[in-house]
N, C-alpha and C positions, 0 to 999 in steps of 0.2 A: 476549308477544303479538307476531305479527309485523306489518314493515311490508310492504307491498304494491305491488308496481309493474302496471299494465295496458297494454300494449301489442297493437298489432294484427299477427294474425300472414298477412296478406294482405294486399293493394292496398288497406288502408283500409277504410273504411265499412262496419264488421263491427260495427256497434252498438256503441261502446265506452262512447259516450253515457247508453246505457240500464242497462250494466254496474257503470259507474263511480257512476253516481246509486244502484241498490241496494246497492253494495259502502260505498258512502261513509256509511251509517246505521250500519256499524262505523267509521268512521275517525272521529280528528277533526280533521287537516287531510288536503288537498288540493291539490296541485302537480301545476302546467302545465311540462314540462323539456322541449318543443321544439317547430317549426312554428310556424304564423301563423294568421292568421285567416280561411285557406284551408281549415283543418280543421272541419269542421260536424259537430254532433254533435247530434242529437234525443233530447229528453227527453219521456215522456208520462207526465203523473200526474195522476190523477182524471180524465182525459178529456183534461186542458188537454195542449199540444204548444210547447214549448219550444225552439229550437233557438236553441245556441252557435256560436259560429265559435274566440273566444280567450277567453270568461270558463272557467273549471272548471266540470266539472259540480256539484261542491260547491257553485256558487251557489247553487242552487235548495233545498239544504237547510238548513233553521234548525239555530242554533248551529255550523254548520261553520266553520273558518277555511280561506279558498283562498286561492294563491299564483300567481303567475304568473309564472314561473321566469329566470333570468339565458339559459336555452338558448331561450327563443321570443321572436320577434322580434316588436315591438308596435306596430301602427300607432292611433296617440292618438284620432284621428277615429272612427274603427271601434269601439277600445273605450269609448268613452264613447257612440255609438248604440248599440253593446250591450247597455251598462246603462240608459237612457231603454226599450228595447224590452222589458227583460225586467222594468223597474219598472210598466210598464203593465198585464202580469199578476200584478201583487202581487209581486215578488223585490223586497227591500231588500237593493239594494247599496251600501255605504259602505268606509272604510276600516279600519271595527271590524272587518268578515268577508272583506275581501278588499286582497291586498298585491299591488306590482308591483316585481321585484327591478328596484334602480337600475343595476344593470348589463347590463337586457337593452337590444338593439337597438331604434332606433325606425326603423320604415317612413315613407319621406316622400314625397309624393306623386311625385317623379320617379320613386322604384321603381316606379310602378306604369305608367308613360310607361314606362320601358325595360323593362321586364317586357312588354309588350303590344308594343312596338314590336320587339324581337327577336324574337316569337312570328312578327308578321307578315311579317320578313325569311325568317325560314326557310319560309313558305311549306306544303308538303307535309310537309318535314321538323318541323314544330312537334310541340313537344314535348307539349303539351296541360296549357299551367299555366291557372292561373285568373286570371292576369293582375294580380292584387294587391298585387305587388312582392315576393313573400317573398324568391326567388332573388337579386335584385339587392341586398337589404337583406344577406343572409348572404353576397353577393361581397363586400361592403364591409366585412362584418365583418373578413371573412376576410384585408383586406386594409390592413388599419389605419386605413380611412379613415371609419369608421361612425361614429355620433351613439349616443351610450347616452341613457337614460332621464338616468341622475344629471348630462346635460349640463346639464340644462335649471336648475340652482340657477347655474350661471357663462355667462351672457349673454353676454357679451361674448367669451368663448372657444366658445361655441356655434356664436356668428354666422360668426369665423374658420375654423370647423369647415367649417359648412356652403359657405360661399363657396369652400373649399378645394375640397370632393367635389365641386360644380357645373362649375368648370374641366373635370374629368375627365370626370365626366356629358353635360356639353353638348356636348362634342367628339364623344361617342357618340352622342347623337342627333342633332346635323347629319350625320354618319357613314350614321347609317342613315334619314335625309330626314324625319327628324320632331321635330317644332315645337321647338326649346330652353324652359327652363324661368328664371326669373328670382330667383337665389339670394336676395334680398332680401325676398321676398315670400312665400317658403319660410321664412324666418327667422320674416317677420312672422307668417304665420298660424299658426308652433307655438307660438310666446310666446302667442298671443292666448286659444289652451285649455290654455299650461302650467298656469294656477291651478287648474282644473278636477282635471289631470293629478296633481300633486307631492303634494296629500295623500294618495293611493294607495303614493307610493313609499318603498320600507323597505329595507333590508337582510336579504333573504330565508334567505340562508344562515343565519346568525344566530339568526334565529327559529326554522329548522327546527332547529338544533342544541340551542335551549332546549327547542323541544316535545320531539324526543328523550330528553333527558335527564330530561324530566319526564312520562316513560313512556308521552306521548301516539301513536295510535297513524297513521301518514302512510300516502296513499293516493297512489303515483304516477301521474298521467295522461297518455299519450300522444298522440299524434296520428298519421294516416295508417297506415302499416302495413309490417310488415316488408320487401316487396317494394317498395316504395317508396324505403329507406334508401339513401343516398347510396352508400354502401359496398357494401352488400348487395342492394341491388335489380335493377330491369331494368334497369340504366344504360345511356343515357342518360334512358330513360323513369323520370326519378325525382323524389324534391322534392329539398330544396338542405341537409334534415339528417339527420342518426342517428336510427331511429325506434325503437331497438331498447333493451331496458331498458337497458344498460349508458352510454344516455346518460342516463340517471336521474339517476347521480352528477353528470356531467359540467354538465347545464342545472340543475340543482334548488341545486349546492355541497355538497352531503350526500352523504360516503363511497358506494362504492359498498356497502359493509358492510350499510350502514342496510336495503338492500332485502332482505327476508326470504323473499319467495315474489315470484315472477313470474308473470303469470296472461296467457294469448295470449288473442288473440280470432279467431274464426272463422266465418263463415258457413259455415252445412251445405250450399251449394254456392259457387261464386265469382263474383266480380264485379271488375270495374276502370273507373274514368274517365280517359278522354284515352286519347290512344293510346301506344304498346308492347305488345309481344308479347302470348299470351293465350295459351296452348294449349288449354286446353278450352272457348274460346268456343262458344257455339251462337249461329251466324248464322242461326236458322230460326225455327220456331214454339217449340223447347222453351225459348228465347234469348226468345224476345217475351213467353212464360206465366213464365218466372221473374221477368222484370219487371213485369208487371202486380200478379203478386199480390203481389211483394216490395218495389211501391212505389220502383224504384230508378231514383233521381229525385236528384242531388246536392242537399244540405241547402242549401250556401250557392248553388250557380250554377241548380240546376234541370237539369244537364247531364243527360240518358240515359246511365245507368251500363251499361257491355258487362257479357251476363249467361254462367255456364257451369256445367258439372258440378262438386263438389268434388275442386279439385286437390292429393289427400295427398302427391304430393312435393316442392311446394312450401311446404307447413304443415309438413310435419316440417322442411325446411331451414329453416324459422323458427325452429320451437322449437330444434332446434340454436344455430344464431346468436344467438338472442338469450336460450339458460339459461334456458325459457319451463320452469314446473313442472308446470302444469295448463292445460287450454285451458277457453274459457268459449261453447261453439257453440250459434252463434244465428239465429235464425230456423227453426229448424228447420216450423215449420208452414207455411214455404211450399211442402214439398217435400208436403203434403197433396193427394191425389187423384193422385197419377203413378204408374203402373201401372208402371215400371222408373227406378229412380234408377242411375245413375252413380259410380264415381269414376275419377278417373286412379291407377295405379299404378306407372308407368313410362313411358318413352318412349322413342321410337325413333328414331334420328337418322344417317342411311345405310341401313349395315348391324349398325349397333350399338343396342346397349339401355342406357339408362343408369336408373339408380335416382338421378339428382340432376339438377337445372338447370343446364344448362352457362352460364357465363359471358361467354361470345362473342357477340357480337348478331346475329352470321347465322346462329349456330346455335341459339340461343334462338327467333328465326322461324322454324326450320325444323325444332325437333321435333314428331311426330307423337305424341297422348298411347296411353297404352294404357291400354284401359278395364276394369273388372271392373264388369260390370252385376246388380242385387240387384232385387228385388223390392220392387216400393212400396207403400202405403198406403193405404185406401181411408177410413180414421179419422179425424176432427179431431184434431191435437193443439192445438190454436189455444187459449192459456189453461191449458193444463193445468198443474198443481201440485206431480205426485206423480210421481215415476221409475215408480213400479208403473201408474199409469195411461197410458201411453204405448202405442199398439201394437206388438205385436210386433214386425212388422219395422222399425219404426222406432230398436227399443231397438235390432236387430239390425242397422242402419246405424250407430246412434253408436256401438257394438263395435267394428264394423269398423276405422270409421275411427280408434279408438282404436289398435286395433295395428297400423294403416299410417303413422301418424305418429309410435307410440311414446313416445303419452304420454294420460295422463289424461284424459278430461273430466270437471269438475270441479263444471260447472255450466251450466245448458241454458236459453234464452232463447227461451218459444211464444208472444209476442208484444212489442210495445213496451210494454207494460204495466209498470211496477215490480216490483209484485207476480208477473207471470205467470211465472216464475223457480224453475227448480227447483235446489238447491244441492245436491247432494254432496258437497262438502267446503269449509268456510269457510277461505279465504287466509288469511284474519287469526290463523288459530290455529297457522297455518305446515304 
């Protein structure tokens, strides 16, 4: 049986949520290997609506064990409202069902001061984070100066820790004219929910290494989306890590070996939050009717997601990049009632045509997409179950876009629903 990694193979917010929750009634754990609690992710089952920012979606299912990986950065405060908000609708969470690797980062309330505070220096040029500290926690990692989880068992070397980073910190925001923060009090108020915090934390690698061997089968979970990645994205419009499976290994401590099949995720057109490039935006009314009906609204900010056609040369340079096996495209019932659907299939950039996304940021702003226009749907697919139940031309867009990104779908998502889920072909069997 194999194990499974999900990763988004766009700007994020491709339902991974809803994916990772049916996908996980095969697993039996479930690993967080990167991002913060900038990543929202909506669960709907039985009606009820769920949304994450940093638990797994394996919370919400009885008997899973989730992890929450050495590669995501954890802000304490955050994940303990988490658990209070998702206990309110019946989820028990404890330390039986859910682990925090001691070696991940912790977010502390200055990241989230110099995270907002640099947004505001740049002005026009902001980069369009959510202001929660992720970026500034992963500068610190990066840079030796960061606070892990496993600090919190040596007190006294924590405090030294932290009084250390603040020198640095502080110089940066009198720097950029906003309030300093007082290392002391930072100290005190993370001691004050460490007890809360340390029965959660374990030796993540470890465990995964024993479910491994004891043939249990692991569910990697992502966050944000391949254009997004640090590396591989629209840089500078990106987050601050790898979203691509092959950080699987890297955040989780588990060979990269372990992951068996890769599963991308896709919207049947595109979206993106905060600004950077977009080539198939629709700034008009098709741009206003894919949001209304597709609800694109950010989980954790409420921000209005930029809505567009589906862009196939950026999903295929996903699955490329990130050794994606299968894609898992979804939403596709929003594209319900439009008398011509879209996709991009190249771009134009001068006098050239390229079949990939250039790298350059003036030239990323400055490709024109090329469209091949299909005929739409006048059918509900909203719910539906069955591949043979689908209409025509709707089978006859997921076709398409199969062999414009040159790879599989594998499994089709007609609503938030759990169930509404059509599988053609289960990950987990490789």
């Amino acid at each position: 049986m194999a194990n499974v990694a999900v990763v988004g193979a766009q700007w994020g917010d491709e339902g991974k949520g809803k994916i990772v929750d049916f996908l996980s009634n095969r697993a039996d754990v479930v690993v967080r290997f990167q991002g913060g609690h900038n990543a929202g992710h909506t669960l709907v089952i039985d009606g009820i609506s769920y949304k994450l920012a940093l638990l797994p979606s394996g919370v919400v299912r009885e008997g899973k064990f989730s992890i929450v990986g050495n590669g995501v950065v954890v802000d304490p405060w955050a994940f303990l409202a988490e658990i209070e908000k998702v206990a309110a609708k019946g989820v028990k969470v404890s330390p039986a069902n859910l682990m925090l690797a001691d070696t991940a980062h912790v977010i502390l309330p200055v990241h989230s001061a110099l995270d907002k505070a640099f947004e505001a220096a740049k002005g026009k040029e902001a980069i369009g984070t959510t202001g929660r500290g992720i970026g500034p926690c992963y500068e610190d990692k990066a840079a030796r100066r960061g606070i892990r989880l496993c600090d919190l068992a040596e007190p006294e070397l924590l405090k030294s820790k932290i009084e250390a980073m603040m020198v640095h910190h502080n110089a940066l925001l009198k720097g950029l004219n906003a309030e300093t923060m007082d290392p002391a009090k930072i100290y005190a108020d993370l001691m004050a929910i460490a007890p809360q915090i340390t029965p959660f934390i374990g030796v993540a690698w470890k465990m995964l290494n024993e479910a491994r061997k004891a043939g249990k089968k692991i569910l990697f979970e992502g966050a944000q989306g391949a254009l997004l990645d640090v590396d591989h994205g629209t840089y500078p419009y990106v987050t601050s890590s790898n979203c691509v499976a092959s950080q699987a290994a890297a955040g989780s401590g588990l060979g990269f070996a372990t992951q068996n099949y890769v599963l991308g995720l896709a919207k049947a057109y595109t979206t993106r939050v905060g600004s950077g490039p977009f080539p198939t935006e629709q700034e008009n009314e098709i741009g206003e009717e894919l949001g209304q009906k597709g609800h694109e609204f950010g989980t954790n900010t409420g921000r209005k997601r930029r809505c567009g056609w589906f862009d196939a040369i950026l999903v295929r340079q996903s699955v490329v990049q990130g050794g994606i096996h299968g894609i898992a495209l979804t939403k596709l019932d929003v594209l319900d009632g439009f008398k011509q659907v879209k996709i991009c299939t190249g771009y134009k950039l001068g006098d050239k045509v390229l079949d990939y996304y250039p790298s350059g940021q003036a030239d990323q702003a400055s490709v024109e997409p090329i469209y091949e226009t299909m005929d739409g749907w006048s059918e509900t697919t909203r719910g539906v179950r069955s591949y043979a139940e689908l209409p025509a031309n709707a089978v006859k867009y997921v076709r398409r876009i199969e062999e414009l990104i040159q790879c599989q779908v594998t499994l089709l998502s007609t609503s938030p629903e759990r169930e509404d889920t059509i599988l053609m072909h289960d990950p987990f069997v490789g």
